[in-house]
C-alpha angles and dihedrals in degrees: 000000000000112000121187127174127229117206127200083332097278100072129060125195117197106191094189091049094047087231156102135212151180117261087196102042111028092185074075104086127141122193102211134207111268081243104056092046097056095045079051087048090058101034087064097038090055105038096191131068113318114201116226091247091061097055090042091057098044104043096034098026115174089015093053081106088065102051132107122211086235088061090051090049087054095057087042086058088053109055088057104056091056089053097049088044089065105017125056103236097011098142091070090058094084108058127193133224108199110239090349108066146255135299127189113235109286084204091065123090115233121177121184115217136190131214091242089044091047092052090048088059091050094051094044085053097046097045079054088057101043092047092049091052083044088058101044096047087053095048082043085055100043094054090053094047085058096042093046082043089056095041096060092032082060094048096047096045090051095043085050081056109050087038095060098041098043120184091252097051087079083060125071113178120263112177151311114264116188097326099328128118105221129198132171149201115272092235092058114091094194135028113235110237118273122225099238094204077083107058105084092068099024112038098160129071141184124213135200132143125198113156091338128013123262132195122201109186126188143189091231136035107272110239124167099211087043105138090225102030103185113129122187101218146161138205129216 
């Protein structure tokens, strides 16, 4: 099972790897000595004060017999610079405890994590991830469904209107004057007279009168729902 250590959430130890690293920067990365991973190793597992025999005894084993306590401060030495080198003020996080031992800085956060646990934090992120962009897509949907609804409700609502209230429902036929055909509002009493020099090219008038009369006269019957509504007038 592969273990790694996370301090203070900018430093990771791999004890299986003999190294550390940045979790910010991941160009930092420091290969360690198998001893001073292994006193680093202890020192975290522990978390209290570790003797010197103890650490003899874990990172050299059957050759602790053989070590000096200058080797053990050289691997000491080591293991803070590499700290120092990634993390501001590293070199504090291995404290020492003259002629007892060392102890590693009870301030600092340290988490141990595993590589199952590791990939259980990236699902459940990633299933985060993935339930907030499902979310959002479905709200995104759900305004433009509205907004599509209102759309047609307003278009159907207007085109009922205009339906049912054409142009040439305000017009009722009068008479024929000199070859025009003549309509007029329903709240004229009376059509206005139609030159009939006009009516060749424009049969069809259109007659209101509000303060003065006023004749629009066209070459084709004026209808509103016509499929080519363009319509060649004048108005007199």
């Amino acid at each position: 099972m592969t273990t790694k250590f996370i301090i203070n959430d900018h430093v990771i130890f791999i004890p299986n790897e003999n190294r550390i690293a940045s979790e910010d920067n991941h160009s930092k990365n420091i290969s360690l000595t198998t001893p001073a991973s292994r006193c680093l190793l202890l020192l975290l597992e522990k978390q209290a004060l570790v003797s010197q025999k103890e650490l003899y005894e874990f990172a050299w084993g059957m050759k602790s017999q053989e070590v000096t306590p200058n080797n053990l401060y050289q691997n000491i030495s080591i293991l803070r610079k590499a700290f120092n080198a990634i993390y501001i003020d590293g070199k504090n996080l291995i404290i020492t405890v003259p002629k007892q031992g060392f102890y590693f800085d009870k301030t600092a956060k340290v988490r141990k994590v595993t590589y199952e646990e590791e990939k259980e934090e990236e699902e459940d992120t990633k299933s985060i991830t993935i339930g907030l962009t499902t979310e959002k897509v479905r709200k995104r949907s759900f305004i433009i469904s509205a907004l599509l609804t209102a759309i047609i409700a307003v278009t159907f609502i207007t085109n009922k209107a205009i339906s049912s209230n054409p142009y040439d429902s305000h017009y009722k036929f009068v008479e024929s004057i000199a070859g025009c055909q003549a309509d007029r509002k329903q709240s004229i009493d009376t059509a206005n007279n139609i030159k009939g020099q006009y009516c060749t090219a424009y049969p069809y008038g259109r007659h209101t009168q509000i303060s003065k009369a006023s004749t629009l006269s066209c070459q084709n019957p004026f209808f509103v729902n016509s499929q080519n509504p363009v319509f060649y007038c004048y108005n007199e």
